[in-house]
N, C-alpha and C positions, 0 to 999 in steps of 0.2 A: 209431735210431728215425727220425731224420731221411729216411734212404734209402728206407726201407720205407712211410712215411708217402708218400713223393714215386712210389715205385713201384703204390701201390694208389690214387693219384691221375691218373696219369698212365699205368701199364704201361710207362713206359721207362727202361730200365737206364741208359741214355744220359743222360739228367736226373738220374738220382737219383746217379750218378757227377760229375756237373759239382758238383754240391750239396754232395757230402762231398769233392773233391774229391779222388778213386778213379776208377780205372777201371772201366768195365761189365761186365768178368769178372770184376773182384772182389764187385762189388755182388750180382753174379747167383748169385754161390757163396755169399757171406754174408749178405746179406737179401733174395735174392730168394723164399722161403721163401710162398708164397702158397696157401693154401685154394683145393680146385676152385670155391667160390662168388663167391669173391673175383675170381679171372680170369673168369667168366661175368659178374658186375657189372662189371668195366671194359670187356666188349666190347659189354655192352646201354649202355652210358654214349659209347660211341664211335660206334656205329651210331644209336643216336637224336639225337648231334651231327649227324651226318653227315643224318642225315633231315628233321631243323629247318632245315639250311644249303640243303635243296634245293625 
């Protein structure tokens, strides 16, 4: 749960790998498991960072 929490927080396997302490092919094969709404809400959450920072 940790992983996937970290992944639909952040979208980085990379993270969510340092966190359980896995690698980001394993995370990716076993919780990266994500709804098409779910990836469309982390990339309007990253582009409206990215729009406040400018």
């Amino acid at each position: 749960m940790l992983a996937t929490h970290i992944l639909k927080q952040t979208g980085s396997y990379e993270q969510a790998s340092y966190a359980i302490q896995d690698t980001a092919e394993m995370v990716a094969q076993h919780y990266g498991r994500f709804l098409p709404q779910d990836k469309a809400e982390i990339a309007a959450r990253i582009l409206n960072q990215v729009w406040e920072a400018a």
